[in-house]
Each structure stands twice: as structure tokens, then as C-alpha cells.
C-alpha positions in Angstrom: 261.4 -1.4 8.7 258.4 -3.5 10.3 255.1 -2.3 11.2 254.8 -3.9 14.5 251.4 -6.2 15.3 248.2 -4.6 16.7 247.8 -7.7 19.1 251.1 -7.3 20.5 249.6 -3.8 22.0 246.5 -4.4 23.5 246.3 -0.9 24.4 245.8 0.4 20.7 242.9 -2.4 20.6 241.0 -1.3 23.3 241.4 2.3 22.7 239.8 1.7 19.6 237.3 -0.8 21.1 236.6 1.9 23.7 235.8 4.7 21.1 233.6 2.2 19.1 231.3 1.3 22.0 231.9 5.1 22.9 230.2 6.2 19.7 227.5 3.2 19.4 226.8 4.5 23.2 226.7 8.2 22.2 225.1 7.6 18.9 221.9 5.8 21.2 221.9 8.4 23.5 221.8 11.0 21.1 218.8 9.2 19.0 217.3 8.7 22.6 217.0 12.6 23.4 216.2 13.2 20.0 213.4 11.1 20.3 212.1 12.5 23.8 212.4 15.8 22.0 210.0 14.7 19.3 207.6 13.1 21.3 207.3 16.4 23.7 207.0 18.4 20.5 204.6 16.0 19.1 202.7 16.1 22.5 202.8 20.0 22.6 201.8 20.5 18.9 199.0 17.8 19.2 197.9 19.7 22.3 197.6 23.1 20.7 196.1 21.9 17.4 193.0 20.3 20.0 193.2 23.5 21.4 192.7 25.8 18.1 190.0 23.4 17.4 188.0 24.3 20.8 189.1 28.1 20.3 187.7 28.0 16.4 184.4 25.9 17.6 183.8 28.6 20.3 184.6 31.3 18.0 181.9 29.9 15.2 179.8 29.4 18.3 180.0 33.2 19.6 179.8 34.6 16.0 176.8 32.7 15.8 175.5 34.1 18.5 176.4 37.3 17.7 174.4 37.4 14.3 171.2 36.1 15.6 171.4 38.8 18.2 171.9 41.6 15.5 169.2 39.7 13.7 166.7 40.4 16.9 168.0 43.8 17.4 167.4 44.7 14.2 163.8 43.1 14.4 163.9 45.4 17.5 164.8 48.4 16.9 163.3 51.5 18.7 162.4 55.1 17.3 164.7 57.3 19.0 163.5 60.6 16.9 160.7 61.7 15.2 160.8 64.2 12.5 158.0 66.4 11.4 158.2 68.0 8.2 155.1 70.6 6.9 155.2 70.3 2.5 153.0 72.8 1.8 153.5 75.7 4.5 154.4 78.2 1.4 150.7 78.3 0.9 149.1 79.6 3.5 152.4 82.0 4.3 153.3 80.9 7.6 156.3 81.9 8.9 159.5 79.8 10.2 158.3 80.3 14.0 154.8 79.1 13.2 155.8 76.1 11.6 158.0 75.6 14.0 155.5 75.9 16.9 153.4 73.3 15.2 155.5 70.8 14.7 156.7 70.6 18.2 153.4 70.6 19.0 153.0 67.9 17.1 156.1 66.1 18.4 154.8 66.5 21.5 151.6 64.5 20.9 154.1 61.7 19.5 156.3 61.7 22.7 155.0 58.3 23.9 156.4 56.6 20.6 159.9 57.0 22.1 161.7 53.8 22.5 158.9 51.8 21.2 159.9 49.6 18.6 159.8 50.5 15.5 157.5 47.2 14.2 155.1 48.2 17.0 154.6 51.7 15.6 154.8 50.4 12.3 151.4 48.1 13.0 149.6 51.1 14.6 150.1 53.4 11.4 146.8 53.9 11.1 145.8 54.8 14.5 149.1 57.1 14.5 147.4 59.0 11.3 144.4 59.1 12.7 145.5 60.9 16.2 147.5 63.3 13.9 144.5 64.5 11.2 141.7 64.6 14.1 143.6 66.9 15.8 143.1 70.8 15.3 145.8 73.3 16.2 145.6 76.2 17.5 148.3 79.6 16.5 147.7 82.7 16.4 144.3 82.8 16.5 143.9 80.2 13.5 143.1 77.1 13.3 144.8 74.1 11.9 144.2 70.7 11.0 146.9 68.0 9.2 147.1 65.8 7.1 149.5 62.7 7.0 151.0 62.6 3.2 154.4 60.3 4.3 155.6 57.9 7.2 158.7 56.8 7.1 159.7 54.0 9.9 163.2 53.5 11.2 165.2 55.0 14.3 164.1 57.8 13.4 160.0 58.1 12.1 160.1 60.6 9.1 156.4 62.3 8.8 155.2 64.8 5.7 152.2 66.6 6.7 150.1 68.9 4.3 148.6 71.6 6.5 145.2 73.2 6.2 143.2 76.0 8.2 140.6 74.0 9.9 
């Protein structure tokens, strides 16, 4: 038995010519799209890495921002209440509707520190004591004058007063 001669059937030589150049021809197409593919994901990432860099700059940029505002806002900050405490009303026996009475009287003297800041009211301590011990209140037929023991200054000024019968 005789294996017959390749090159007396061309057909079986250009079959396998044909799937040669097929494959070389598939193999660069293939590496072709493959690299198209990588260079548009290479474009893409490079893209969104430029744009994390912008985000993260404005993001440093705006938290920036936002602590030197809460710096000045806390340099700022208003008195939004004022609370009047009386230490020694035990001793002259004044009862809870007296003290009471006196200390809105007294808040209402110290109505215009609303919403000032709190440094502002802070630097006029002293004229503050002053308009609250030159003062003499009047209940139930006695007299009464104050004065300033504590100040406390924040969103809400904290005074201690000792009371006396002017």
C-alpha cells in the first residue's frame, strides 16, 4: 500500500495553505481588536483617574472651605439665651414667684444681647455688670439690688447673682 504524493493533489495543499493564512489572518485580527479594546480601556481609565483627581482636589478644596467657615462661625457665635440664676435667695426667704419675677425682670433688661455675638458681649462685661448692680428692683414693696458673682459666655450667657434689699 502507497501513501499517495501531496503534490499530486493540489487541493489538500491549498486547503492547508488556506487555513494557514486563515489563522495568521484571524490571529491579526484578533490581536487588532484586542488592542482597540485596550487602548479604549486605557483611554477610559486614564480619563476617570484625571477625573478622581479634579473630584478629590475639589473635595480638599470644599472641605477647606468648610472648616474655615466653622472656624468664623464659631468666632461668631451669637447668645441665643440668657439664664439668670439668684445663689443666695434662701436668705432673705423669697419665694419661687418672687425670684422668678426678678429674674425676668432682669432678662428683660438683657433682651438687646439677643443675637449679639458672643465676643461682642464678652468685651462689654463690665458695662453688662455694671447695668445689672446699678439697678434697683422693685417687689412687693421691697427693694432690691444685685450683684453679679458669675458670667458665663456661650450660646447661652449663664449669670449668678447674689441678691440684697437695697
Amino acid at each position: 500500500m502507497r501513501i499517495p504524493p501531496l503534490y499530486r493533489f493540489p487541493l489538500w495543499r491549498v486547503a492547508f495553505a488556506s487555513m494557514v493564512i486563515g489563522g495568521i489572518i484571524s490571529w491579526g485580527i484578533l490581536l487588532f481588536v484586542y488592542g482597540e479594546l485596550q487602548e479604549k480601556q486605557q483611554r477610559l481609565l486614564l480619563m476617570q483617574q484625571n477625573e478622581i483627581n479634579q473630584l478629590e482636589k475639589a473635595y480638599h478644596h470644599l472641605m477647606e472651605d468648610k472648616q474655615r467657615s466653622n472656624e468664623e462661625i464659631r468666632k461668631t457665635l451669637t447668645v441665643q439665651d440668657i439664664q439668670i440664676e439668684i445663689i443666695n435667695h434662701d436668705e432673705l426667704r423669697l419665694d419661687s414667684l418672687a425670684v422668678h419675677s426678678l429674674t425676668t425682670d432682669i432678662k428683660g433688661e438683657l433682651q438687646n444681647l439677643l443675637n449679639k455675638s458672643v465676643s461682642t458681649v464678652a468685651d462689654h462685661k463690665e458695662l453688662l455688670c455694671k447695668a445689672i448692680e446699678n439697678k434697683i428692683y422693685k417687689r412687693d414693696e421691697f427693694l432690691y439690688r444685685f450683684e453679679v458673682r458669675t458670667i458665663y459666655f456661650d450660646t447661652t450667657l449663664n449669670i449668678s447673682l447674689k441678691i440684697g434689699r437695697a
